[in-house]
C-alpha positions in Angstrom: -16.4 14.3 24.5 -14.6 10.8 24.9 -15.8 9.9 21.2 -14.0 13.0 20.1 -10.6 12.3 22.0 -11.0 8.4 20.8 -11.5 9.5 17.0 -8.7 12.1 17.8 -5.8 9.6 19.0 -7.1 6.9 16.4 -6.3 9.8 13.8 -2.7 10.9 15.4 -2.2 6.9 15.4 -3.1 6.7 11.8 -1.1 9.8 10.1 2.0 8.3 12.6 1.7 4.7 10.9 1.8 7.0 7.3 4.8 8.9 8.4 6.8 6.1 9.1 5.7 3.7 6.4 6.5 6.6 3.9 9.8 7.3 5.7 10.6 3.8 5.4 11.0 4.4 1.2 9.8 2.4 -1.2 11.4 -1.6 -1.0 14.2 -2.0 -3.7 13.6 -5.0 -6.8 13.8 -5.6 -10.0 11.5 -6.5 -12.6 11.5 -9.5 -14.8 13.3 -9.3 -18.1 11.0 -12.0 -19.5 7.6 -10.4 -20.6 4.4 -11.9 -19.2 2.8 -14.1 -22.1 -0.4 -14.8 -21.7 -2.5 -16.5 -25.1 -6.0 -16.0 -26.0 -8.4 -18.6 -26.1 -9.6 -19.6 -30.0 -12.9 -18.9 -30.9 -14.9 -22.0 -31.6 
């Protein structure tokens, strides 16, 4: 019965720590203008 409460509160903990990241929004940026270059080896 204690293994049930335990997995129980570490649940309620869990969905609470969701709830407040999600209420919390998404953080505000920007990307870069500049694309990401990247070059491909040659082939030998």
């Amino acid at each position: 019965m204690r293994a049930l409460l335990v997995a129980a509160t570490g649940l309620a903990l869990a969905l609470a720590l969701v709830l407040a990241v999600t209420a919390m929004g998404a953080p505000t940026g920007r990307t870069s203008p500049k694309p990401l270059l990247t070059t491909v080896p040659a082939h030998p």
